[in-house]
MARVOTOR-417371 format. One record per residue (C-alpha): residue number from 0; residue in three letters; x negated, y, z. Coordinates in nm, 4 decimals, always signed. Example, Ala and Ser with C-alpha at 12.3 -4.5 7.8 and 13.67 -1.06 7.14 Angstrom:
r num 0&residuo ALA&u -1.2300&v -0.4500&w +0.7800
r num 1&residuo SER&u -1.3670&v -0.1060&w +0.7140
! end
This chain:
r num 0&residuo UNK&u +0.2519&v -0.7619&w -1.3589
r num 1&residuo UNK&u +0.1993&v -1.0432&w -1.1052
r num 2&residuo UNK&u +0.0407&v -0.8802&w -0.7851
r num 3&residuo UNK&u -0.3217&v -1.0790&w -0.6959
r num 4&residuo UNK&u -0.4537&v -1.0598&w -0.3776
r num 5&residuo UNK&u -0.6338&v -1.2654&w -0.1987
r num 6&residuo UNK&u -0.6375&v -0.9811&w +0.1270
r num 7&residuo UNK&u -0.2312&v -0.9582&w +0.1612
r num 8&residuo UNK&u +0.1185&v -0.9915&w -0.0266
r num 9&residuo UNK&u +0.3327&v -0.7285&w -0.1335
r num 10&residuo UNK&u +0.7489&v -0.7787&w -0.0165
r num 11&residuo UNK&u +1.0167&v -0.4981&w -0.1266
r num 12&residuo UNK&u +1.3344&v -0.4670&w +0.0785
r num 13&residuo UNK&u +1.5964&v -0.2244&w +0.0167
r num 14&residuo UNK&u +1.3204&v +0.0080&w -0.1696
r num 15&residuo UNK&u +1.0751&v -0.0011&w +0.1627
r num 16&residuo UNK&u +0.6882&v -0.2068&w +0.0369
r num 17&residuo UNK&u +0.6369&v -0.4093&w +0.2879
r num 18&residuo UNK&u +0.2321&v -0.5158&w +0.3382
r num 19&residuo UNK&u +0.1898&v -0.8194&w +0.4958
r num 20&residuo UNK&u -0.1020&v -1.0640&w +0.5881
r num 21&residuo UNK&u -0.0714&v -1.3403&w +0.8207
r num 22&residuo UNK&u +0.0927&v -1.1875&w +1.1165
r num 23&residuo UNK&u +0.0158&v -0.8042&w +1.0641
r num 24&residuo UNK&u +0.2331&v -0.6206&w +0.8623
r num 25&residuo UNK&u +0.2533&v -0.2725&w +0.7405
r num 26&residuo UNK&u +0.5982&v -0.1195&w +0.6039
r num 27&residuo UNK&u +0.6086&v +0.1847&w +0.3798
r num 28&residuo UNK&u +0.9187&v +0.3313&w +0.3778
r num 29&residuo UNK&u +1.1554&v +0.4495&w +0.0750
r num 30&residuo UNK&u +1.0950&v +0.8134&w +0.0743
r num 31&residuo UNK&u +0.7034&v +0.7201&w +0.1041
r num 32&residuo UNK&u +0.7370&v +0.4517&w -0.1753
r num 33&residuo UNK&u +0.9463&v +0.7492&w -0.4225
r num 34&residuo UNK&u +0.6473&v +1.0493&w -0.3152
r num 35&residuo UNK&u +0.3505&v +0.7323&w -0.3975
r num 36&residuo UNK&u +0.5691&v +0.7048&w -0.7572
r num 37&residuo UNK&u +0.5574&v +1.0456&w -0.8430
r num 38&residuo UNK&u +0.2160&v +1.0700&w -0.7661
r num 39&residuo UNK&u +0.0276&v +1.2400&w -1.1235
r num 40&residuo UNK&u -0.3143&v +1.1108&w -1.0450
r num 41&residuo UNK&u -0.4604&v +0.7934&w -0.9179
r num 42&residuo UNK&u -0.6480&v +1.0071&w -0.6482
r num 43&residuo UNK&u -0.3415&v +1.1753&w -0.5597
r num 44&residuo UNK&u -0.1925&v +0.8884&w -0.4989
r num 45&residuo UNK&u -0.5162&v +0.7557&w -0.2628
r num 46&residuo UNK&u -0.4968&v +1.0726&w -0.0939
r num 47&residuo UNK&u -0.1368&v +1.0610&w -0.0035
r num 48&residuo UNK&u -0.1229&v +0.6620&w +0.0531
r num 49&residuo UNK&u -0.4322&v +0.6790&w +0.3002
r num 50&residuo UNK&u -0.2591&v +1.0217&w +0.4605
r num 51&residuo UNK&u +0.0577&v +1.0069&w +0.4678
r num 52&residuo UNK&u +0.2431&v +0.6755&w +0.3965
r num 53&residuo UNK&u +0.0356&v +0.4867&w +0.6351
r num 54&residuo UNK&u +0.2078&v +0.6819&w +0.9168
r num 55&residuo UNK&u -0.0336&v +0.5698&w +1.2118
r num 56&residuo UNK&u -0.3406&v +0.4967&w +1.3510
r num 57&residuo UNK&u -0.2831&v +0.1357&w +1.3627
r num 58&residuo UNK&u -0.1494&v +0.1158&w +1.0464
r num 59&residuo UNK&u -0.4331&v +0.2938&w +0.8914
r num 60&residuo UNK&u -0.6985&v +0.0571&w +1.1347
r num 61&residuo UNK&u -0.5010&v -0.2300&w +0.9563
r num 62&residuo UNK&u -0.5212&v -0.1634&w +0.6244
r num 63&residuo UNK&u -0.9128&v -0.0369&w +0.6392
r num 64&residuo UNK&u -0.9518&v -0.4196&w +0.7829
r num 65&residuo UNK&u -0.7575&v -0.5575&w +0.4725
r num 66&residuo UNK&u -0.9744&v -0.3644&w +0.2424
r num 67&residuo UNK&u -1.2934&v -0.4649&w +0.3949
r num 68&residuo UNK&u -1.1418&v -0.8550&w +0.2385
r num 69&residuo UNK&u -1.0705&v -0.6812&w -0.0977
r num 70&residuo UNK&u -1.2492&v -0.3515&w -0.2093
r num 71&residuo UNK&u -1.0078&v -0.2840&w -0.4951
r num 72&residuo UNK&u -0.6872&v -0.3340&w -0.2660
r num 73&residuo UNK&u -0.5633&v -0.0112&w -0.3111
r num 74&residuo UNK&u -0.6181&v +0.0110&w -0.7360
r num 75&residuo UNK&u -0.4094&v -0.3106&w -0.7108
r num 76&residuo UNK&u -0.1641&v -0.1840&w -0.5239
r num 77&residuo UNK&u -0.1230&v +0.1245&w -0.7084
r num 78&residuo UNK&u -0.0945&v -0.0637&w -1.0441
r num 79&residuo UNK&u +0.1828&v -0.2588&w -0.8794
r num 80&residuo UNK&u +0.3790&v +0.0492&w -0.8165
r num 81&residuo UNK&u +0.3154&v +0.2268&w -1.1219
r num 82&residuo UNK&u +0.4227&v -0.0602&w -1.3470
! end
């Protein structure tokens, strides 16, 4: 599956996701990116992406903005893990 967004790009690097649009960037790191994987449900996975893997108030400020550019952000990005 090609990853389409028009809000941001996905990277990986040495199993970290790294979220990046123009110069913001947010990085999820490895033992975030394995615990978003093993997530059963896609609202599990919301939960602990919005929670827990964005690890900061910035981060999470940042992302909400990205969203705002591209409601379904987050399904997209959790189809892009999960395949």
């Amino acid at each position: 599956m090609v990853f389409a967004s028009s809000a941001i790009s996905i990277e990986w690097n040495r199993n970290n996701l790294i979220l990046r649009r123009g110069a913001s960037q947010i990085l999820i790191n490895a033992e975030n990116v394995q615990s978003l994987r093993t997530q059963e449900s896609e609202n599990s996975f919301y939960e602990f992406f919005r929670s827990t893997a964005l690890q900061n108030r910035e981060a999470r400020r940042v992302f909400t903005s990205w969203e705002r550019k591209d409601t379904e952000l987050l399904n997209k990005i959790y189809k892009e893990m999960m395949s």
